[in-house]
C-alpha positions in Angstrom: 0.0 0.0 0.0 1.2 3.7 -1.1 2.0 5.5 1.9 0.1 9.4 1.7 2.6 11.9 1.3 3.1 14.3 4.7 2.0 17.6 4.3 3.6 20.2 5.4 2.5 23.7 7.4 1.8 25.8 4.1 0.0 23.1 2.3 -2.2 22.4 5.4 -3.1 25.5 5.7 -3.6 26.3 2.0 -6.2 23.5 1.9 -7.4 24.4 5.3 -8.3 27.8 3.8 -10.3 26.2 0.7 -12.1 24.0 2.7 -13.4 27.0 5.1 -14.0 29.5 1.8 -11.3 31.8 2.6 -8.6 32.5 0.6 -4.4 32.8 1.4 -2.9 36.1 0.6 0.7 36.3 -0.2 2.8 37.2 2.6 4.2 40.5 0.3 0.4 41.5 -0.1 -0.5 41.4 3.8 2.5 43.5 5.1 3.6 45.0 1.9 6.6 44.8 -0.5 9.1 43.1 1.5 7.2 42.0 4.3 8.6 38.9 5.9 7.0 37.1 8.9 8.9 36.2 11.9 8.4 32.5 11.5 9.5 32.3 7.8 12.6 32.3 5.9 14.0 35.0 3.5 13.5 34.0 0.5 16.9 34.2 -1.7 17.5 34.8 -5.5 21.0 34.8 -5.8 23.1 36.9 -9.0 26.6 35.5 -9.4 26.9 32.0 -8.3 30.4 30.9 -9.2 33.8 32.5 -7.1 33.0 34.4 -4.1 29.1 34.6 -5.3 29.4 30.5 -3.6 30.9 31.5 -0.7 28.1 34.3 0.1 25.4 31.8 -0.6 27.3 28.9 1.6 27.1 30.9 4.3 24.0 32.6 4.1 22.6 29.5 3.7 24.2 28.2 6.9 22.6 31.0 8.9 19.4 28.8 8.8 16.9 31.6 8.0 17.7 31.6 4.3 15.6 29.4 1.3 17.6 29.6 -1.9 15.2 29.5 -4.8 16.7 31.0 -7.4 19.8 31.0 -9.2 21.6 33.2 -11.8 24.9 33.4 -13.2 26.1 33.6 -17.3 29.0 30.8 -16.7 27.3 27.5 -16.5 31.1 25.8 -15.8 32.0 28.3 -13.4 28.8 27.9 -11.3 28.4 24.0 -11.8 29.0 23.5 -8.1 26.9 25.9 -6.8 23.8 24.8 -9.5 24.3 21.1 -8.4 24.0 21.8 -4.7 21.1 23.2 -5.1 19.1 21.9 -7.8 15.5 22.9 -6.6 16.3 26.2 -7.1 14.9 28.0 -10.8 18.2 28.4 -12.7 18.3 32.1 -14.9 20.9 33.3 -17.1 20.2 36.8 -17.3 19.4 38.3 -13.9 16.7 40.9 -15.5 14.4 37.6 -15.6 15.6 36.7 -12.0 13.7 39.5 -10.8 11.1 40.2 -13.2 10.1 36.4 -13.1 10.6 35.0 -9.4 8.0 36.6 -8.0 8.2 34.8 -4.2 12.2 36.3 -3.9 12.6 38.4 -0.5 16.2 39.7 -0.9 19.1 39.1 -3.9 22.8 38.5 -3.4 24.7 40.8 -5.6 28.1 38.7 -6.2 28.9 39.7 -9.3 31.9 41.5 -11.6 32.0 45.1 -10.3 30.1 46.4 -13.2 26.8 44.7 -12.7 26.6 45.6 -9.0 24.7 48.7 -9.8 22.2 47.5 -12.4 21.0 44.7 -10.7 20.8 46.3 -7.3 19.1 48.9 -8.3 16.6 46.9 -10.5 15.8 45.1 -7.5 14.9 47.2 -4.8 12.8 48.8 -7.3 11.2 45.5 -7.7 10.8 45.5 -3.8 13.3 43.2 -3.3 15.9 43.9 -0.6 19.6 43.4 -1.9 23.2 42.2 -0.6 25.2 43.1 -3.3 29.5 42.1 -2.8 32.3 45.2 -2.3 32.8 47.2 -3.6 29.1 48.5 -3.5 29.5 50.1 -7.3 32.0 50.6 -10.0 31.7 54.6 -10.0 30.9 57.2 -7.7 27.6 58.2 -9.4 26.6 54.5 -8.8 27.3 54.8 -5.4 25.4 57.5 -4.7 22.4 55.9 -6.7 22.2 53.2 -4.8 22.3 55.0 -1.5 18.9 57.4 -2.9 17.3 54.4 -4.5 17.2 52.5 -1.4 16.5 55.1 0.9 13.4 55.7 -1.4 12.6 52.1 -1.5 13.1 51.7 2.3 14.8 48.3 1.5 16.9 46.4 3.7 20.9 46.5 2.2 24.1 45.6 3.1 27.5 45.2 0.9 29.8 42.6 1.7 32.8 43.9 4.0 32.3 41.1 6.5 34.9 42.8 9.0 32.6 45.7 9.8 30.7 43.1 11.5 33.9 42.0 14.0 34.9 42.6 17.0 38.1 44.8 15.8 36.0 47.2 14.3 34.0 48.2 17.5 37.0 47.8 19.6 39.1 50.4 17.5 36.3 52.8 17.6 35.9 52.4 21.5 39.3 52.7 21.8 40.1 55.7 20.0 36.6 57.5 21.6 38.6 57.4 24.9 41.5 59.0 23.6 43.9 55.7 23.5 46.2 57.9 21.3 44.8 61.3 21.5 43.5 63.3 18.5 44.2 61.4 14.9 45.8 63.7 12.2 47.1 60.4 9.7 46.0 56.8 8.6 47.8 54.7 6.6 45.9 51.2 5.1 47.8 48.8 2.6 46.7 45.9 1.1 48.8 42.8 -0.8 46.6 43.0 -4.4 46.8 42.2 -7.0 49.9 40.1 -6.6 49.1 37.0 -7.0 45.3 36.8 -7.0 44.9 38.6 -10.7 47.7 39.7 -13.3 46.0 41.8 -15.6 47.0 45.1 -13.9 49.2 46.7 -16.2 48.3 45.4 -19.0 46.4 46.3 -22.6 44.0 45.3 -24.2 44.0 41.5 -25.8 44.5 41.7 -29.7 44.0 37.8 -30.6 40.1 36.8 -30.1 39.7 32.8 -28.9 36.4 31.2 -28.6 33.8 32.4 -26.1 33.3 28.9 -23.9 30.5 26.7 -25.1 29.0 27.4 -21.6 29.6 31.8 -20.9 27.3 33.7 -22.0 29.7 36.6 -23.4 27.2 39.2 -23.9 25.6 38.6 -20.7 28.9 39.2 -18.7 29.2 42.2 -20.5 25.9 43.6 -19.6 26.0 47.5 -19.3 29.9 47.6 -20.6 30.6 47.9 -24.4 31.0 45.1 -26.6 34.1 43.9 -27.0 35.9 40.2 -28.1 36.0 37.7 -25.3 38.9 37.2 -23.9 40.4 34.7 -21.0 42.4 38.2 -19.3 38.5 39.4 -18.7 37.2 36.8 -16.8 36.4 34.9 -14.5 38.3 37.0 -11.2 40.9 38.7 -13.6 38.1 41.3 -14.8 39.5 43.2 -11.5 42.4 44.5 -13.2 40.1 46.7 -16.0 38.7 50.0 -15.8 35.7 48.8 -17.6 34.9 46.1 -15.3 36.3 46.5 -11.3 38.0 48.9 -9.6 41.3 47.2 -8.9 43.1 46.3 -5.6 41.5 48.9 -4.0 37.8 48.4 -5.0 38.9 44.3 -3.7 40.3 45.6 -0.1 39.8 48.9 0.8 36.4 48.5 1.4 37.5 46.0 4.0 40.9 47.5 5.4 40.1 50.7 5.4 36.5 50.3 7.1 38.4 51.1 10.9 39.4 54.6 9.6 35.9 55.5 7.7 33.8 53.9 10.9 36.0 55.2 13.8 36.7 58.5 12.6 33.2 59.1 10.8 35.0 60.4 7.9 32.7 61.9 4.7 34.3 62.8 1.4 37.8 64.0 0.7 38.5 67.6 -0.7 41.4 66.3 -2.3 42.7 63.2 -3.4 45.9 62.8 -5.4 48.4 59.5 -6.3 51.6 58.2 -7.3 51.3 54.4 -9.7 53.3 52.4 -11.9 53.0 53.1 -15.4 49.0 53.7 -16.6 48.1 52.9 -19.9 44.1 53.7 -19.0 43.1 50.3 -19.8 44.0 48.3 -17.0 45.1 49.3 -13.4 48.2 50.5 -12.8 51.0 47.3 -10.8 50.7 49.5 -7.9 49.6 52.8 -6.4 49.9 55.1 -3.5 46.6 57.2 -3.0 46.7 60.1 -0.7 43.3 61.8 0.7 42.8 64.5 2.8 39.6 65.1 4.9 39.1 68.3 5.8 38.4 68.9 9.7 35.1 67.9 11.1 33.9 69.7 14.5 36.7 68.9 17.4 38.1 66.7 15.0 41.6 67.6 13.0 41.9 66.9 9.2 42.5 63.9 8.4 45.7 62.4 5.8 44.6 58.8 4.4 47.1 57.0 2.5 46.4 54.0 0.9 49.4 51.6 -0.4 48.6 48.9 -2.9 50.8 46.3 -5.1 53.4 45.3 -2.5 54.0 49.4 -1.8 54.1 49.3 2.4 53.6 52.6 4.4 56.8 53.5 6.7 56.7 51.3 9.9 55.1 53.4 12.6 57.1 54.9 15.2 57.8 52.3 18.7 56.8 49.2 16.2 59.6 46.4 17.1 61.6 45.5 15.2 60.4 41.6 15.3 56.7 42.8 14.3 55.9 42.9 10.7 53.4 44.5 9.2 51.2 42.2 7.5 50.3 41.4 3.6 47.0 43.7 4.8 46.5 46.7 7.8 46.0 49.7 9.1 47.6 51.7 11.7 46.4 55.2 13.1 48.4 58.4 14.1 47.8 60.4 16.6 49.2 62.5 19.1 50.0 60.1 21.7 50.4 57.2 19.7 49.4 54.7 17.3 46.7 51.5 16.9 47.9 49.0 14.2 45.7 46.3 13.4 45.4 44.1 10.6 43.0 43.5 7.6 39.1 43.2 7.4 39.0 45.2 10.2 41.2 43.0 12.4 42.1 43.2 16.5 43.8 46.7 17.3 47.1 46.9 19.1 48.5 49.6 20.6 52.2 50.5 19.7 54.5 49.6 21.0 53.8 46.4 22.7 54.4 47.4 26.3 52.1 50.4 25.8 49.3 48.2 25.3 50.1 46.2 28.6 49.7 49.4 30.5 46.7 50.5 28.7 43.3 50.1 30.4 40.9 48.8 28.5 37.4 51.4 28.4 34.0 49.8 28.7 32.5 48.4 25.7 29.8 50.9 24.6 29.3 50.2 21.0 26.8 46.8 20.2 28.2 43.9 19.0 26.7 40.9 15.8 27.0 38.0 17.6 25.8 36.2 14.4 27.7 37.6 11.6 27.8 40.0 8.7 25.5 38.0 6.5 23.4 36.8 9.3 22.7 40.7 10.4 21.7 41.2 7.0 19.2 38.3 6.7 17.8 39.4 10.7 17.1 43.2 8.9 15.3 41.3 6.6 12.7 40.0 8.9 12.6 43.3 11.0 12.5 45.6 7.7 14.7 48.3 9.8 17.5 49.3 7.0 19.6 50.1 10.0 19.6 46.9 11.1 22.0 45.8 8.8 25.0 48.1 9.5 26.8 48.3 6.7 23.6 48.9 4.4 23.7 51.7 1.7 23.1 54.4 4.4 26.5 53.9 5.7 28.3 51.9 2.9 27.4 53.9 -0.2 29.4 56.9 1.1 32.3 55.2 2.2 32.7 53.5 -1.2 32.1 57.7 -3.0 35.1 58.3 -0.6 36.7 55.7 -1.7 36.7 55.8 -5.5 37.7 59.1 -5.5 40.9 58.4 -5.5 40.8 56.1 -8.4 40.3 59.5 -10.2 43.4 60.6 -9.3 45.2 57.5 -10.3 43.4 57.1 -13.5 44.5 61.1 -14.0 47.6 61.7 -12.6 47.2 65.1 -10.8 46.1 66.6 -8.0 42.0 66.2 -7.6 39.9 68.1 -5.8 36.5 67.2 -5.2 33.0 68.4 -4.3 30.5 66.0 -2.9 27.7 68.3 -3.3 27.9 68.4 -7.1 29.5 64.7 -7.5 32.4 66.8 -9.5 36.1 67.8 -9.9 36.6 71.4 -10.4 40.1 71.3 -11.1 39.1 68.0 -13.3 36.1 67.8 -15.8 37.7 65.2 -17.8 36.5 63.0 -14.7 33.0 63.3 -15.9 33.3 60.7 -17.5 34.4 58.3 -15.5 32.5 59.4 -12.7 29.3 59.2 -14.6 29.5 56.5 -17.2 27.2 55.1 -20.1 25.5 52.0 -20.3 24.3 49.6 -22.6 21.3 49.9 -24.2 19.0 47.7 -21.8 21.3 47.3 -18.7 21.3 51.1 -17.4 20.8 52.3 -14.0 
């Protein structure tokens, strides 16, 4: 004899409401768009399934309060292991059907190249959908800003993907430097090990010889908003980094997590100025290294500000009272001030104070600041539920500026002078020929 097939909660009470002549309504149509009862999972579409886009959805997935039913991504073989894991899940291509089409979505991942972040993101808080979209937030400053005034419009739930600002380092810095720990800061200094090994099309141009597009990429997909161009194995996957028309470069990969402590601790807005010294540029791919210098003009009781950021195996000077059996690390950051310094490692890793036997006679202050017990993605999922955007801490409210701040100093590296900036207009008065870059076209179909 066939045993009946269980039934589970939503089908009982789907027939339940038949058989007493009521009808369900969806759970979007009861609390609005977005709405997500407490007893339910957030429903995930996910853009970008191969590289880090797996990683995001492993752990989002291990959370426990995500369902993953849907999938996108234009590389079939690249996201083979991520499609076979879960194979319930409605398999897209092009992630304008994702979201037209999968109508029960809560929230999309965003773990694409950095030239789709934008589109997508955008498309789909418009579509109600709340978004966690992978650092750097956007591929230009006009993005940026965008995508802070599009979800603030929306009111939908956003983070990007620095895990760090979810860590214990970051609070502690902050804490630390609120009770004075080394007086007033005047300098920062953040470095990072990329590109080095991880990509090697920095300082490179343009592929002349044009092999076959894989039988499984979908070339004009990947290309989205960017202009048409040959495929070509230096584009992708991961070594897109290295070109202005597709990612921002070492610093688009790490400052968004190494420099987090400076932006967070210091509440730093936009730089007036910006300027950079790099390897030879030939405006096609990244420079082998640069050294970006920013300066933040003063803010209330605090001082200006100097931030110097040091990529491509470029290290800042070793801060005063560092021993000499310390080094720096592949990644950091270490603040100035004017009793001393905090050095603490990448993604927003444990500050020390320097030197060493300063730290053993320093008194720790009270912890003030709240802490995520759960994690960066699991905060993100939790602002879901409560539809509070600042719930998730690093949403576009906070991370949206930071990345503006950021990027500006690509402009001086793509430009080689002096830039000075106004936040107001989104401009360079010294530098029109930004515009540009700063505000860029788009493909007919995949715009902003």
């Amino acid at each position: 004899m066939k045993t009946a097939a269980p039934v589970d909660r939503r089908s009982f009470a789907k027939t339940a409401a038949v058989a007493f002549g009521f009808q369900i309504v969806p759970r979007h149509v009861i609390g609005g768009p977005g709405f997500i009862p407490p007893s339910e999972k957030v429903n995930l579409g996910c853009i970008g399934v191969g590289g880090q886009g797996a990683g995001d959805i492993r752990d989002l997935d291990a959370t426990g309060i995500a369902n993953i039913v849907a999938l996108c991504d234009v590389d079939l073989d690249h996201a083979a292991g991520t499609i076979k894991k879960y194979p319930h899940a409605t398999l897209y291509r092009d992630y304008r059907e994702l979201i037209e089409k999968q109508k029960n979505i809560d929230a999309v991942l965003v773990a694409t190249p950095d030239h789709i972040h934008a589109p997508a993101s955008i498309m789909a808080m418009r579509a109600g959908r709340h978004v966690y979209v992978e650092k750097p937030l956007a591929h230009t400053i006009a993005e940026a800003r965008a995508m802070r005034d599009v979800a603030r419009q929306t009111h939908r739930v956003t983070q990007m993907g620095n895990q760090g600002h979810a860590g214990e380092g970051l609070r502690l810095t902050r804490e630390w430097i609120e009770a004075g720990a080394i007086g007033a800061v005047t300098e920062v200094h953040v470095w990072s090990d990329r590109p080095g090994k991880f990509w090697d099309s920095q300082g490179k141009g343009y592929p002349s010889d044009t092999p076959p597009v894989p039988k499984n990429l979908d070339w004009n997909l990947w290309l989205g908003p960017a202009k048409v161009r040959p495929y070509h194995p230096d584009f992708c996957p991961r070594k897109w980094r290295g070109w202005w028309d597709f990612g921002c470069g070492a610093l688009g990969d790490m400052a968004v997590h190494n420099a987090d402590p400076a932006f967070y601790a210091l509440d730093l807005d936009a730089p007036n100025w910006v300027e950079a010294e790099t390897g030879p540029n030939n405006n096609q791919s990244f420079p082998m290294w640069s050294v970006i210098t920013y300066h933040f003009p003063a803010r209330g009781s605090r001082p200006p500000v100097k931030m110097v950021w040091y990529d491509g195996g470029k290290l800042p000077p070793r801060p005063e009272g560092l021993e000499p059996t310390r080094n720096l690390g592949d990644n950091g950051i270490y603040f100035v001030g004017d009793k001393g310094c905090i050095l603490a490692g990448g993604w927003s890793g444990t500050p020390r104070i320097v030197p060493e036997t300063k730290m053993q006679q320093f008194v720790l202050p009270a912890k003030t600041l709240p802490r995520c017990p759960n994690g960066h993605r699991a905060e993100f999922l939790e602002a879901c539920k409560t539809g509070n955007p600042q719930d998730a801490k690093s949403g576009f409210w906070y991370s949206a500026p930071f990345t503006e701040s950021l990027l500006i100093g690509l402009l001086a590296v793509r430009f080689g002078k002096r830039v000075e900036w106004d936040t107001q207009t989104l401009r360079s008065p010294n530098t029109p020929e930004a515009d540009a870059l700063i505000h860029k076209s788009y493909r007919a179909g995949f715009g902003i």
